[in-house]
MARMI-212290 format. One record per residue (C-alpha): residue in one letter; x, y, z; residue number from 0. Coordinates in Angstrom, 1 decimal. Layout:
# residues N
 pamar     px     py     pz vexmar
     A      X      Y      Z    NUM
...
# end
This chain:
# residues 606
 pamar     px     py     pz vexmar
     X   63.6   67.1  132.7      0
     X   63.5   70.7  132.4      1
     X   61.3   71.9  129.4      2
     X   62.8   74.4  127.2      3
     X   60.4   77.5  126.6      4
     X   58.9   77.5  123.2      5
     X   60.5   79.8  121.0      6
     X   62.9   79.9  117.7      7
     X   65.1   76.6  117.4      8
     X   68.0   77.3  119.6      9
     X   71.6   76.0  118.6     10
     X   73.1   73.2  121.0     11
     X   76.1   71.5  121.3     12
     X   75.9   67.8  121.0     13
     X   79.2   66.2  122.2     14
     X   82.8   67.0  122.5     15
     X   85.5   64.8  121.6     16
     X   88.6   64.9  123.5     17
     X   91.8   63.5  122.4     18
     X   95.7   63.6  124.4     19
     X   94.6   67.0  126.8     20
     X   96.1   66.3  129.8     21
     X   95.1   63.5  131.8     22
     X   92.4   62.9  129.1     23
     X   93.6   60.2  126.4     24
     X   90.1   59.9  124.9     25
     X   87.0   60.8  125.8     26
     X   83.2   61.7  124.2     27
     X   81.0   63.6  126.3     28
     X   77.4   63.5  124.5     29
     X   75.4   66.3  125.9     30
     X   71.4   67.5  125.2     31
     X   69.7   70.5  125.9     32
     X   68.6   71.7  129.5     33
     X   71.0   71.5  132.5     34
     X   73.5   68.6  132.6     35
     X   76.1   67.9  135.3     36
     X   79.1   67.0  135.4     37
     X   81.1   65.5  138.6     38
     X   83.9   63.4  139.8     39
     X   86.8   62.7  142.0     40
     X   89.4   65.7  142.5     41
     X   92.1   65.3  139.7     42
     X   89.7   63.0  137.0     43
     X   89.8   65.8  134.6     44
     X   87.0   67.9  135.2     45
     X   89.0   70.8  134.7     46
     X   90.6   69.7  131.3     47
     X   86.9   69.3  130.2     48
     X   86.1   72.8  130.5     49
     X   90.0   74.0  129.0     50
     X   88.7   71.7  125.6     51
     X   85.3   73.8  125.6     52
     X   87.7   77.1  126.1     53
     X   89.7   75.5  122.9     54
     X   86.9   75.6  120.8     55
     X   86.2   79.4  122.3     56
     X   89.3   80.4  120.4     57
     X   91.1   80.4  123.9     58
     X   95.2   80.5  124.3     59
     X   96.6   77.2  124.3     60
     X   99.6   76.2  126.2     61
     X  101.6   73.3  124.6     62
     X  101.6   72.2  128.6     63
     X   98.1   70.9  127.9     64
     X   99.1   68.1  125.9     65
     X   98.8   64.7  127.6     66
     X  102.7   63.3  128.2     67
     X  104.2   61.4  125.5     68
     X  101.6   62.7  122.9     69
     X  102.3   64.9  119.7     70
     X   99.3   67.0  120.1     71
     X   96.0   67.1  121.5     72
     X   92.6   67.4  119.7     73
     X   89.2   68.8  120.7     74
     X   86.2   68.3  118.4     75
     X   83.2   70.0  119.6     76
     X   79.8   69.3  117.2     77
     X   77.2   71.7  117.1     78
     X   73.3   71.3  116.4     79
     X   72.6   74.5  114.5     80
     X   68.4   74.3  113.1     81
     X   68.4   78.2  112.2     82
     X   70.3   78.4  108.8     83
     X   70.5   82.0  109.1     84
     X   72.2   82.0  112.5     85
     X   75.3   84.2  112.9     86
     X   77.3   81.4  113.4     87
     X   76.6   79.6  110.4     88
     X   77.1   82.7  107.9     89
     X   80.2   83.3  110.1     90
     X   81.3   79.4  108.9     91
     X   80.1   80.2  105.1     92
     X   82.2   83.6  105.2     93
     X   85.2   81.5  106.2     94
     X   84.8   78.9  103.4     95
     X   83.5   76.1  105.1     96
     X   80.3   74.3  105.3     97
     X   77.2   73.5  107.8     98
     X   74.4   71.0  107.1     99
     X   72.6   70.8  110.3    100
     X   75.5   70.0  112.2    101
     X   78.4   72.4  112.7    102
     X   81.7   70.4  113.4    103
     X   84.7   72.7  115.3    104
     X   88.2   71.6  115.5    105
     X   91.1   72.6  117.3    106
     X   94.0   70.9  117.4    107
     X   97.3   71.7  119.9    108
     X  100.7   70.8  119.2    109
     X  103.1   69.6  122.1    110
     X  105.7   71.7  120.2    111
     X  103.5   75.2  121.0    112
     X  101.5   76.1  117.6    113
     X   97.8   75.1  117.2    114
     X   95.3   75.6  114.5    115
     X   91.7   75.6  114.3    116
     X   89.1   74.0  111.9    117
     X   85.3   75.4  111.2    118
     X   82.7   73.5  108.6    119
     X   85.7   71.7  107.1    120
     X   87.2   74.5  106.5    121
     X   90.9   75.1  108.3    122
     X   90.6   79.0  109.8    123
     X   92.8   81.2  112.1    124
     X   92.4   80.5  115.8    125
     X   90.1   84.0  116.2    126
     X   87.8   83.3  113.4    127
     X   87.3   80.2  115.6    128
     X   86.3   82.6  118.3    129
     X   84.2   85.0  116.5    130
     X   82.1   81.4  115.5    131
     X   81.9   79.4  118.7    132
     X   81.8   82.5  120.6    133
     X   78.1   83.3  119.2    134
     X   77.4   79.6  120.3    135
     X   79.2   79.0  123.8    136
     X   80.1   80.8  126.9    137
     X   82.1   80.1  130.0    138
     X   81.5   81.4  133.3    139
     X   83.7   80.3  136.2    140
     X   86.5   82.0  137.7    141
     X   89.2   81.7  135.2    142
     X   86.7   83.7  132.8    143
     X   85.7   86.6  135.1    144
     X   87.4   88.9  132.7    145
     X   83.8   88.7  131.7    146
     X   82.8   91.1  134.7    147
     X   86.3   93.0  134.7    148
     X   85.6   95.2  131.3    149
     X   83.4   97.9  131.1    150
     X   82.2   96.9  128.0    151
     X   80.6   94.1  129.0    152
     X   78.7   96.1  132.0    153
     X   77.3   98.3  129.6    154
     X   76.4   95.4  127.7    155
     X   74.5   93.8  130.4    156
     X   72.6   97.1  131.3    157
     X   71.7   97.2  127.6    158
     X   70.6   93.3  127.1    159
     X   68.4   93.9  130.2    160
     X   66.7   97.0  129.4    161
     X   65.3   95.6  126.5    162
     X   63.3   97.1  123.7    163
     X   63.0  100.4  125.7    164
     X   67.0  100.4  125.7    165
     X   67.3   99.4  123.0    166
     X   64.6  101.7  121.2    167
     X   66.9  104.8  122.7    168
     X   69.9  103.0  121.9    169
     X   68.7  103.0  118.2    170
     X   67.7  106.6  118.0    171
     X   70.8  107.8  119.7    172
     X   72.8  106.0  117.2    173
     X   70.9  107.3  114.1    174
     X   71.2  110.5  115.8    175
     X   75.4  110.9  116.3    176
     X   75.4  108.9  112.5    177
     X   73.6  112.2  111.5    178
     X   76.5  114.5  113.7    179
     X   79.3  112.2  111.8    180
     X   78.2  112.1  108.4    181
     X   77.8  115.8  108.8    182
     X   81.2  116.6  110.3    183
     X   83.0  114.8  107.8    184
     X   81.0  116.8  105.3    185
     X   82.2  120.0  107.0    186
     X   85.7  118.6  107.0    187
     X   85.4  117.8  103.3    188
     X   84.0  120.9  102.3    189
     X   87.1  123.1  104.1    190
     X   89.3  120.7  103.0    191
     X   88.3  121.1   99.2    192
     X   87.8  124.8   99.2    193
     X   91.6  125.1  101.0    194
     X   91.7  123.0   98.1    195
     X   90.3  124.8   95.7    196
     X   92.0  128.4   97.2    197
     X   95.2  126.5   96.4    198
     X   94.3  125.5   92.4    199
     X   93.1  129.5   92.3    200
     X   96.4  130.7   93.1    201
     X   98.4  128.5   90.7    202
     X   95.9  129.9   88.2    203
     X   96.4  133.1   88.8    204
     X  100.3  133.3   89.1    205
     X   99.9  131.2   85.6    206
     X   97.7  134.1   84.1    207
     X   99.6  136.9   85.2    208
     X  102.8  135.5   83.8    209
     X  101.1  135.2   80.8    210
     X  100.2  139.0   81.0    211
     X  103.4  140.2   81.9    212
     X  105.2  138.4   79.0    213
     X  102.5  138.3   76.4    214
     X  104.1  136.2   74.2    215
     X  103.0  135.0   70.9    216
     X  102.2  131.8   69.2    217
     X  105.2  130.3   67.3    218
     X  107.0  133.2   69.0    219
     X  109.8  130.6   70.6    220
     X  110.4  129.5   66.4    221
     X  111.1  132.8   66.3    222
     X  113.2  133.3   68.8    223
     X  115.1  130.2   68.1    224
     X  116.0  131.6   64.4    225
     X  117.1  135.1   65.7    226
     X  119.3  133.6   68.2    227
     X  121.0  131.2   65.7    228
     X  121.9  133.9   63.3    229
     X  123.1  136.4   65.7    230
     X  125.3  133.6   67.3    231
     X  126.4  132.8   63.7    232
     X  126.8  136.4   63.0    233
     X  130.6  136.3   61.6    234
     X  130.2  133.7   59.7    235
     X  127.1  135.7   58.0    236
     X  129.2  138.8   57.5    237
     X  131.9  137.0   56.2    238
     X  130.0  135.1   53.6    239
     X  127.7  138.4   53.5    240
     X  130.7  140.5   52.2    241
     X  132.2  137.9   49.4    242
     X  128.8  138.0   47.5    243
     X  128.8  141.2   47.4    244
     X  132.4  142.1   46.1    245
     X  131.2  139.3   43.7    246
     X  128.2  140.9   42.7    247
     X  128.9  144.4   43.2    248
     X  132.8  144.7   42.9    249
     X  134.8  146.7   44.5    250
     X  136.3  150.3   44.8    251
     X  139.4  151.3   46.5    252
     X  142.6  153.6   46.2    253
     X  144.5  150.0   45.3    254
     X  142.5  147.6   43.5    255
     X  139.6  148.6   41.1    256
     X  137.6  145.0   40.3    257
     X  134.3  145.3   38.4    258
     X  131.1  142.5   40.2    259
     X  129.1  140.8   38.4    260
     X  126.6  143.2   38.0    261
     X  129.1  146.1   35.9    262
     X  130.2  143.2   33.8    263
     X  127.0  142.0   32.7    264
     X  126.0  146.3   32.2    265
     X  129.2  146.0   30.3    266
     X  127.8  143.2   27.8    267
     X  124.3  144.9   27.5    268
     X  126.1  147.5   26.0    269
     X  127.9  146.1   24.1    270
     X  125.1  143.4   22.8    271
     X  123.3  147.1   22.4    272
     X  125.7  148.5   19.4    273
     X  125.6  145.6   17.3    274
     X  121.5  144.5   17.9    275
     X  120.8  146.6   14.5    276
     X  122.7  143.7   12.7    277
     X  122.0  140.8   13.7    278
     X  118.2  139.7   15.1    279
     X  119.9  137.1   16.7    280
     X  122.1  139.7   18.7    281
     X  118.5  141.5   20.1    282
     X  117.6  138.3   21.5    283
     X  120.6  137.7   23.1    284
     X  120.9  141.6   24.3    285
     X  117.4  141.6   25.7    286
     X  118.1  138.1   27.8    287
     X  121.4  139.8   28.9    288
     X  119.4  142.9   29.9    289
     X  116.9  141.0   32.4    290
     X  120.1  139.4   34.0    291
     X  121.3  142.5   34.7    292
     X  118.1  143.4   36.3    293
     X  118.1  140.6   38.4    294
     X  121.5  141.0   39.3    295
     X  121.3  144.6   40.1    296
     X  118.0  143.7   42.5    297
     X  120.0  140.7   44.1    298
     X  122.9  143.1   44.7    299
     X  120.2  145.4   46.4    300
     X  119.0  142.9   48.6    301
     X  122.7  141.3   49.7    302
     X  123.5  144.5   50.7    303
     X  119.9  145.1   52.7    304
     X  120.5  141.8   54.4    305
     X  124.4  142.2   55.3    306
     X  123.1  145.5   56.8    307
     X  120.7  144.3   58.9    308
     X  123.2  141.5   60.2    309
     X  125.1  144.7   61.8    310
     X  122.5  144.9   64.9    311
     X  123.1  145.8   68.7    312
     X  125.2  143.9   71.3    313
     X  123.0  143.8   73.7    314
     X  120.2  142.3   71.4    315
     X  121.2  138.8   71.6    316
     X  121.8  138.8   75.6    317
     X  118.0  140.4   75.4    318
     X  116.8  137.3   73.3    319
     X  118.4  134.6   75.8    320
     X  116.5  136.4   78.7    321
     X  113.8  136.5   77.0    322
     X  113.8  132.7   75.6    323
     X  114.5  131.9   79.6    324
     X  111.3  133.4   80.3    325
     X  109.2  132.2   78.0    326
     X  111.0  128.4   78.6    327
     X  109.8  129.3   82.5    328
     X  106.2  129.2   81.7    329
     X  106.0  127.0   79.0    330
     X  107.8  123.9   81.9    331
     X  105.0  125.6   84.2    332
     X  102.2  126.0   82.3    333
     X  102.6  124.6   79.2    334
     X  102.5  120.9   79.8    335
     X  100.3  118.7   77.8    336
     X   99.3  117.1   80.5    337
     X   97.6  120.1   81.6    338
     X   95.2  120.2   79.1    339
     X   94.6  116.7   79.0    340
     X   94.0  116.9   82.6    341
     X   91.3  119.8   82.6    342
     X   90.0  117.8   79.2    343
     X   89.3  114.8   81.0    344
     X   87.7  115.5   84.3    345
     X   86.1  118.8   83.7    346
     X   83.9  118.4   86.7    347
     X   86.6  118.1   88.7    348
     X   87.0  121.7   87.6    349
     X   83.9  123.6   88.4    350
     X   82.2  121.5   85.2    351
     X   84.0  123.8   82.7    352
     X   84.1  122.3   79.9    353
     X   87.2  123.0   77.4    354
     X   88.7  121.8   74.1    355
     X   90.9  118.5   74.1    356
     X   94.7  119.6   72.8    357
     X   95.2  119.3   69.2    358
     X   96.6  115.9   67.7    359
     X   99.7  117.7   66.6    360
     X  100.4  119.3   70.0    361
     X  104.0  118.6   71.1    362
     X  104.4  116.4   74.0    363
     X  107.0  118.8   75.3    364
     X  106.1  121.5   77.1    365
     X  105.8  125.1   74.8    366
     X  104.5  128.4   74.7    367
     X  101.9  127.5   72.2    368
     X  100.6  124.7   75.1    369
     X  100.6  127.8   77.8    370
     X   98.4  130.4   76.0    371
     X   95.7  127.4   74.9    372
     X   96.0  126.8   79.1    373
     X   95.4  130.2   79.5    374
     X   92.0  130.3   78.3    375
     X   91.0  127.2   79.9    376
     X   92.6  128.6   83.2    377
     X   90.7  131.7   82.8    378
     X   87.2  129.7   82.3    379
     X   88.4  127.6   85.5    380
     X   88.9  130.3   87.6    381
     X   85.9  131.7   87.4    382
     X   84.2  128.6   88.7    383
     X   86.4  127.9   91.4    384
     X   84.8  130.6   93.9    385
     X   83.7  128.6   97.0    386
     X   80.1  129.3   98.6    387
     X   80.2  130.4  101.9    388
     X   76.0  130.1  102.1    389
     X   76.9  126.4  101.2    390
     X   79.2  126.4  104.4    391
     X   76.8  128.2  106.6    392
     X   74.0  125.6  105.5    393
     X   76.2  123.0  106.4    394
     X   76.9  124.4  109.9    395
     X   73.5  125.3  110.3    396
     X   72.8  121.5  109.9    397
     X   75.8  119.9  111.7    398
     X   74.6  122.1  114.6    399
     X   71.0  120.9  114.9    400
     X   72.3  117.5  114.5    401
     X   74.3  117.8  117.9    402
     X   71.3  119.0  119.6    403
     X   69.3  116.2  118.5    404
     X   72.0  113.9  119.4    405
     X   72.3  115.5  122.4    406
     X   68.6  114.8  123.0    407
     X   68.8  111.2  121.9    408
     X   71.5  110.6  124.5    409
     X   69.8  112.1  127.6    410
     X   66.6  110.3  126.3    411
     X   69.4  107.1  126.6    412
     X   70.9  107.9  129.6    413
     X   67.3  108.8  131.4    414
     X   66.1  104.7  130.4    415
     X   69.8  103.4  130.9    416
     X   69.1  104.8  134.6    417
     X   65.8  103.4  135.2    418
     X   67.1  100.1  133.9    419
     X   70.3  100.1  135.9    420
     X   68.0  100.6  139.5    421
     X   66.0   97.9  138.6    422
     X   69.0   95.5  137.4    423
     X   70.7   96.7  140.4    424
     X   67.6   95.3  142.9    425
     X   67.5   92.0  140.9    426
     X   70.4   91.3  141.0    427
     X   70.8   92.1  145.0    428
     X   68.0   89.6  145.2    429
     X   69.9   87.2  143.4    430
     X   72.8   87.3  145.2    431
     X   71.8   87.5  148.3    432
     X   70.1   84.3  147.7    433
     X   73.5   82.9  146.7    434
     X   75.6   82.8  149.7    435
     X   76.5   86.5  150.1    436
     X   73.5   87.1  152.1    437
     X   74.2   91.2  153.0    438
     X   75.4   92.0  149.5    439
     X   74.4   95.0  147.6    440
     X   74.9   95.1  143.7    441
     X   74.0   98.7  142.0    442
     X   74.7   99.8  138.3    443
     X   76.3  102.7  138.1    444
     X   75.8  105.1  135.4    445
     X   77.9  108.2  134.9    446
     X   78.2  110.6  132.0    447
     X   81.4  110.7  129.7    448
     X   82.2  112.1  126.3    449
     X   79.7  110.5  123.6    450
     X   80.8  107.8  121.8    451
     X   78.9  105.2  119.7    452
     X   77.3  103.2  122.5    453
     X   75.9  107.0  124.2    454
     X   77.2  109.4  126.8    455
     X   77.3  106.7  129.8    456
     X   79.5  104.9  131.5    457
     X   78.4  101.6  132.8    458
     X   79.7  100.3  136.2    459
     X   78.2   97.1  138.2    460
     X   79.6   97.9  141.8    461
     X   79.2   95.7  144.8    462
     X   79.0   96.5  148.3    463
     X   79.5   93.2  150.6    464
     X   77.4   94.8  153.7    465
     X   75.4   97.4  153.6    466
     X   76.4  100.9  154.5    467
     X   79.9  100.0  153.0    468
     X   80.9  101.6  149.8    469
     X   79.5  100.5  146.8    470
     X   83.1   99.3  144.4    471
     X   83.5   98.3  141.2    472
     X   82.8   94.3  141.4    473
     X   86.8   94.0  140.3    474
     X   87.7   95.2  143.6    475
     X   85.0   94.4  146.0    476
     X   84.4   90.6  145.5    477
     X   86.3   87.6  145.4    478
     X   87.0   85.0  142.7    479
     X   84.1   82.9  143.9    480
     X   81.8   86.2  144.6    481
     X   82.3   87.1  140.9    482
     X   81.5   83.8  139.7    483
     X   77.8   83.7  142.0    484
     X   77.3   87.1  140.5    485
     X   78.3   86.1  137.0    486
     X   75.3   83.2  137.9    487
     X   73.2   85.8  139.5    488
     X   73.5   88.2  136.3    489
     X   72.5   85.5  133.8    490
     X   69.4   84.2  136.0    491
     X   68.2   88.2  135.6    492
     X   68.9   88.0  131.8    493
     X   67.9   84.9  131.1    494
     X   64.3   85.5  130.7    495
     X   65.0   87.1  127.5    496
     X   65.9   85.2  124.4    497
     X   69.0   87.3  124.3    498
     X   72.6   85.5  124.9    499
     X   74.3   82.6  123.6    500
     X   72.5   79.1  123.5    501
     X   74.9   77.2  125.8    502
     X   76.2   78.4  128.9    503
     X   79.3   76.5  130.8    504
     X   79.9   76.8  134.6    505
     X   82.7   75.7  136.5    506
     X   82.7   75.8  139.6    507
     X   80.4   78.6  140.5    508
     X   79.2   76.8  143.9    509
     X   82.6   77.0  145.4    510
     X   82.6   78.2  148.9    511
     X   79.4   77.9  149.1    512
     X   77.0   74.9  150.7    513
     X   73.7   74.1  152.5    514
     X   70.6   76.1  151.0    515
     X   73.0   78.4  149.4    516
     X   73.7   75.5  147.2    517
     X   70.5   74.6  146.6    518
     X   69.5   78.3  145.7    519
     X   72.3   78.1  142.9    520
     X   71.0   74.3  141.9    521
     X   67.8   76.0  141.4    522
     X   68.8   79.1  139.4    523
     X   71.3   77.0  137.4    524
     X   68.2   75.1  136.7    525
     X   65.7   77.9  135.7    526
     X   68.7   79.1  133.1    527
     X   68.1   75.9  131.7    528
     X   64.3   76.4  130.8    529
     X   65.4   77.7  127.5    530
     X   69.2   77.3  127.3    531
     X   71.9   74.2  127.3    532
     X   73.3   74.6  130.7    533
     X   77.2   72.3  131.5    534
     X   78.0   73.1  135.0    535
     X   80.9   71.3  136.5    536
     X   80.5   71.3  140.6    537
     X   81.4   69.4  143.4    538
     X   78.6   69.6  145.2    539
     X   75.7   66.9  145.5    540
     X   73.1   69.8  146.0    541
     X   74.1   71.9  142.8    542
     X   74.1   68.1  141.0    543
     X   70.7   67.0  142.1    544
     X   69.6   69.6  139.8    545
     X   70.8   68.2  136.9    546
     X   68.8   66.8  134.0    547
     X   71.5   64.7  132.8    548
     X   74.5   63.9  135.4    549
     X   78.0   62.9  134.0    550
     X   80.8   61.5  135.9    551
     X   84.7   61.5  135.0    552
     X   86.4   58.6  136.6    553
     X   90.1   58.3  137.3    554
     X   91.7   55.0  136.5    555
     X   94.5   53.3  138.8    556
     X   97.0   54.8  136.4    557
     X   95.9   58.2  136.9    558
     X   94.5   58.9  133.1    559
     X   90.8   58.7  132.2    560
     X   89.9   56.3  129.4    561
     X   86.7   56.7  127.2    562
     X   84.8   54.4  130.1    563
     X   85.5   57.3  132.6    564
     X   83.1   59.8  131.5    565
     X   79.8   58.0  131.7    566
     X   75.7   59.2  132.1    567
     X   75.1   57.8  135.4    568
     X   71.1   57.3  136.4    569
     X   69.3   55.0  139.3    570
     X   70.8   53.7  141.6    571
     X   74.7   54.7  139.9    572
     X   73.6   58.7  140.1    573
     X   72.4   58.1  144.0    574
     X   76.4   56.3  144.5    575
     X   77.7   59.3  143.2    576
     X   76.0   62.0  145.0    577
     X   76.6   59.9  148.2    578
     X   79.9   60.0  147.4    579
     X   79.8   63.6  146.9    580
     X   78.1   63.8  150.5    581
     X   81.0   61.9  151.6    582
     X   80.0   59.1  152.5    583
     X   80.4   55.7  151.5    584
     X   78.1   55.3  148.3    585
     X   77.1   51.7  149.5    586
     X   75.9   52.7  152.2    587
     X   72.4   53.2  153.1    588
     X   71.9   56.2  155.0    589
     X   74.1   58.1  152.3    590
     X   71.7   56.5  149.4    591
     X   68.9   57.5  151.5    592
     X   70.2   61.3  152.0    593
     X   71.1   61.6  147.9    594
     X   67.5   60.0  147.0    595
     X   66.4   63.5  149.6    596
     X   68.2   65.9  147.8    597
     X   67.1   64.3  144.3    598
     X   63.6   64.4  145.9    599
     X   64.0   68.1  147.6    600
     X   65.5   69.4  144.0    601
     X   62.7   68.0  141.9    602
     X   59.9   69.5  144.3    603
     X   61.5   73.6  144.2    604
     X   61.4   73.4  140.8    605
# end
């Protein structure tokens, strides 16, 4: 039994449950930790295994998958997770759901093409599925190779191997561009708010000088309003203007001689006057009479005064509609309230100024009265609107020493990213080469392109399948089955580390491959396994030997496998099936004899 290394509590998954995928109708696959494998005849369903394990990854489903004649089909995989503060386990608690020990996945296929996806008891989408399992799980085989196809994931691998040197520099550079970003956007901010603030200086201006050119006057647009309405009522004044005073001062023409009030009531002082001597009561009565005529002769006065002044220029009234239009122009511009409540409310959204809140009694429509109390608030604003340019130059100052040391930081990365790329490169060479592609060359290229947040590098794993041929991107230069042994070879190199997921699944990486190339992949597979769950699915006996625990999936007569065919086989049922993987007949002795040598020949290279 392989011995995992001592370190944290790894995750593991305990078993899958399998329900109506394919030529599965039920199954339970219990699994442990270290390397367990899993075999069987061509067509038992060894392939459907790993499509359930790419379910619970979050994979596409295809309603195909569905075993005939069933509704859906159901996948439940159920995790061992000791560390409570594993990524996985706060991904499930994000999501609403719940892990005590055991983490229970579900994904669930419907033969009519929609699926859904269940996490700690808690139903979430099909890539929050992912994001979980996917810090739990991974697949390697040659329907996952998408793996070695992305850049990403080779600069990932050149960074998981280069370990705390990497990612040291990886560190620095990052805290070094955070500095370059933080202080662009600063930059951008600051240009943005003094266009900004050049803008809200303009308005202020125009708003000041109008208030120059017109200088108007408080409760001048009262004023105005008055004047307007009599001089638009100006007939009707004159008329009424003219009948009090014939009434009160009569009149005098070549036809018609009437007295006004005022000669009649002269008339009877006079004659009150003649006759005061004889009567005391008379006096009385001639000295009341006297003060009306007084009164009458001063109202006269003033009628007269104000039908006179009702005779004014054409042109004036024309002159007070222009200028009403121009005071009604600033006041709808500048004499909102909701200016002054505005610069009252946020004043240090102004340059700090602080001003007076509008009166309680201030109209809510706009006025002139509401444009000269903006005025000297604009005036106080303007003055603190100016924009530093020292403040700019600082901040370019600083933005500019942060690209240099960003700069720095991302040589500094590139320089380790390089010495950790030549020896990845001769690792995995070695690796390789011991893997059935015996004249391989792997290098990791590393080329510069614009910086980004992962550095100035781009990260390439190229292949060259003799040497003195061209290094090519691994995409190009190596087959299905290549990629798969270099997929293998990649996680052997990384897997000293206690970096990458706790489980790893292979299908199929031995294909193509046999005699001590198979054994060199049984024995790497094995060495993975030190310190990680290993599933590899393979058909050959040598890869198998390997195996702590050894599965088998066996096909009824019908063609489906029941939950009997998936079985732990050990003794003399584990030698029957390698020699039947040797092809042989299992009951025969010389292929028992030849399994019990490769069980024997696996167990001593360890």
């Amino acid at each position: 039994m392989t011995e995992p290394t001592a370190h944290r509590p790894r995750p593991w998954l305990e078993s899958v449950e399998i329900a109506d995928l394919g030529v599965i109708r039920q199954a339970t696959v219990d699994l442990a930790p270290g390397l367990t494998v899993i075999t069987g005849e061509t067509g038992a369903g060894k392939t459907m295994l790993v499509q359930s394990l790419s379910l619970l990854l979050g994979r596409r489903a295809e309603s195909g998958w569905v075993r005939h004649g069933a509704r859906d089909a159901t996948v439940t995989g159920v995790y061992l997770v000791p560390d409570e503060d594993h990524g996985a386990v706060e991904a499930v608690r994000a999501a609403g759901g719940e892990v005590e020990d055991e983490l229970i996945v579900t994904r669930r296929v419907r033969a009519a093409g929609r699926s859904t996806a269940a996490a700690g008891g808690a139903r979430v989408p099909v890539g929050t599925l992912a994001g979980i399992t996917g810090q739990l799980v991974a697949i390697h085989g040659q329907a996952d190779q998408w793996r070695l196809l992305s850049a990403e994931a080779h600069r990932e691998v050149l960074d998981a191997f280069g370990g705390a040197t990497l990612e040291s520099a990886l560190a620095a550079y990052r805290e070094a561009r955070g500095e370059v970003v933080t202080l662009d956007r600063s930059l951008r901010d600051f240009d943005a708010e003094r266009t900004q603030r050049a803008q809200q200086a303009a308005w202020l201006r125009r708003g000041l000088e109008m208030l120059e050119e017109l200088e108007p006057h408080e409760g001048e647009e009262a004023e105005l309003r008055q004047r307007v309405e009599r001089l638009d009522h100006a007939s009707e004044l004159l008329e009424a203007g003219a009948t009090a005073t014939r009434c009160l001062s009569g009149t005098a023409d070549a036809t018609v001689d009437e007295p006004g009030s005022t000669e009649l009531v002269a008339r009877a002082v006079e004659s009150l006057a003649r006759v005061a001597d004889l009567d005391p009561a008379v006096q009385a009565l001639h000295d009341r009479t006297r003060e009306l005529s007084v009164l009458l002769t001063d109202l006269a006065a003033d009628v007269a005064g104000w039908v006179h002044g009702l005779e004014a220029d054409p042109g004036e009234l024309q002159a007070l509609h222009e200028r009403r239009a121009a005071l009604r122009t600033l006041a709808v511009e500048f004499g909102r309230p909701e200016l002054l409540d505005a610069v009252h409310a946020d004043p240090e959204v102004k340059g700090e100024v602080v001003v007076e809140p509008p009166p309680a009694d201030s109209p809510d429509l706009p006025s002139v009265d509401n444009a000269l109390r903006w005025g000297k608030q604009a005036a106080l604003q303007l003055e603190s609107l100016g924009t530093s340019d020292e403040d700019r130059e600082e901040l370019v100052a600083r933005l500019e020493e942060a690209k240099v040391q960003a700069r720095g930081a991302a040589d500094r990365l590139t320089e380790v990213r390089r010495a950790a790329a030549q020896r990845l490169g001769d690792r995995v060479t070695q690796e390789v080469r011991a893997l059935a592609i015996p004249k391989a060359v792997v290098e990791v290229a590393v080329e510069p392109v614009a910086p980004g947040p992962h550095g100035a590098d781009a990260v390439e794993i190229r292949m060259a399948p003799n040497p003195g041929a061209p290094p090519r991107t691994v995409a190009k230069a190596a087959s299905g089955g290549e990629l798969s042994r270099l997929m293998l070879a990649l996680e052997v190199v990384l897997g000293d580390g206690d970096g990458g997921v706790p489980t790893m699944v292979f299908d199929e990486v031995d294909a193509g491959v046999g005699g001590e190339a198979a054994h060199a992949i049984g024995d790497r597979l094995a060495r993975i396994a030190r310190d990680r769950q290993v599933v590899v699915v393979t058909h050959l006996p040598q890869v198998a030997a390997y195996g702590d625990r050894h599965l088998v999936i066996a096909k009824s007569d019908d063609g489906s496998v029941t939950t009997s065919g998936i079985e732990q086989v050990e003794g003399e049922e584990r030698l029957a099936e390698l020699a039947r993987m040797l092809g042989g007949v299992s009951a025969s002795r010389s292929a028992r004899e030849h399994a019990a040598e490769l069980l024997e020949a696996a167990a001593g290279r360890r």
